[in-house]
VEXROZA-534377 format. One record per residue (C-alpha): residue number from 1; z negated, y, x negated. Coordinates in nm, 3 decimals, decimal comma, padded with zeros to 5 digits. Layout:
REM VEXROZA-534377
NUM  Z  Y  X
...
***
This chain:
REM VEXROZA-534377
1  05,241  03,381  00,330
2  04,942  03,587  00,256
3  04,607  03,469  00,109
4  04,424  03,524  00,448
5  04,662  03,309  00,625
6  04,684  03,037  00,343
7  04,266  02,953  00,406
8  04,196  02,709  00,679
9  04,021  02,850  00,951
10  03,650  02,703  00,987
11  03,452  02,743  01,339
12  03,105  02,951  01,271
13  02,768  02,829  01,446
14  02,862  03,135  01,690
15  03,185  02,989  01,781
16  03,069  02,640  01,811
17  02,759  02,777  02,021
18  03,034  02,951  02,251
19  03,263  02,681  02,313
20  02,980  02,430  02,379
21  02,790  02,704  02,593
22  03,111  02,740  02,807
23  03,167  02,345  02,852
24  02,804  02,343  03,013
25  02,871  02,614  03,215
26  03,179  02,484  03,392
27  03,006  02,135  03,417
28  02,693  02,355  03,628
29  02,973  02,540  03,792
30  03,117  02,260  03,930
31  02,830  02,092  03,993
32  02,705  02,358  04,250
33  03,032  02,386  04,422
34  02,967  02,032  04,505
35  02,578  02,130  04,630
36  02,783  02,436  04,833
37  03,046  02,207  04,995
38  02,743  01,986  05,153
39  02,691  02,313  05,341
40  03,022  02,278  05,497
41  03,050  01,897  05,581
42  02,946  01,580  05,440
43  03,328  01,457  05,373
44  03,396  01,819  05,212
45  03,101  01,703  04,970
46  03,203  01,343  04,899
47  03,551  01,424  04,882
48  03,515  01,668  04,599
49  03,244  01,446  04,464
50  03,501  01,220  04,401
51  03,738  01,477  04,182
52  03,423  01,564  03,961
53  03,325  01,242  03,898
54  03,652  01,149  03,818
55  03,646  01,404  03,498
56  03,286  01,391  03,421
57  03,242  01,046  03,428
58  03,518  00,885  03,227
59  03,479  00,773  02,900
60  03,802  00,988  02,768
61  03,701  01,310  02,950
62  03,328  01,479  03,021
63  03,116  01,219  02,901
64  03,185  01,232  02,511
65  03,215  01,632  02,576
66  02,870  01,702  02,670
67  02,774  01,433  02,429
68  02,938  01,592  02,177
69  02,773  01,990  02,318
70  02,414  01,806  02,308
71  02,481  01,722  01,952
72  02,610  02,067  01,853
73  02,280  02,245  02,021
74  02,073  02,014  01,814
75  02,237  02,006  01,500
76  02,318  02,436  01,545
77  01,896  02,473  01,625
78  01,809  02,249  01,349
79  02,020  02,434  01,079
80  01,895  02,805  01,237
81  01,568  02,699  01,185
82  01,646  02,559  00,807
83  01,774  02,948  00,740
84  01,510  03,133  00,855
85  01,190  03,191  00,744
86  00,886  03,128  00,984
87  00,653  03,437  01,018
88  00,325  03,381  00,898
***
């Protein structure tokens, strides 16, 4: 084994911003193909209403994972603004 692949790999603020950013983007995603489907029929929109809300709103599945993106924003803004100076 090399020395490169020895070290543990560790997630930079970049990374964590990405994966977190995509989460909330498939959660809005979703979330307006249920606003489109109400276009098409009532039962189209409850139907698929039903399928989000059975990922989103479980306590093993969405919940804890934009829970968990809402703590990484903070946290990730809180420690940029700890590193950079403020102009003055």
């Amino acid at each position: 084994m090399t020395e490169t692949s020895k070290k543990a790999y560790r997630l930079s603020d970049r990374d964590a911003r990405f994966f977190t950013d995509l989460a909330i983007v498939v959660f809005i995603t979703s979330h307006l193909v249920n606003h489109a489907l109400g276009l098409v029929s009532i039962e189209a929109m409850e139907a698929y209403r039903k399928a989000h809300s059975a990922f989103w709103q479980r306590p093993s599945g969405g919940r804890p994972t934009l829970r968990l993106n809402r703590g990484a924003h903070v946290s990730g803004t809180l420690r940029s603004l700890s590193r950079k100076p403020f102009a003055g």
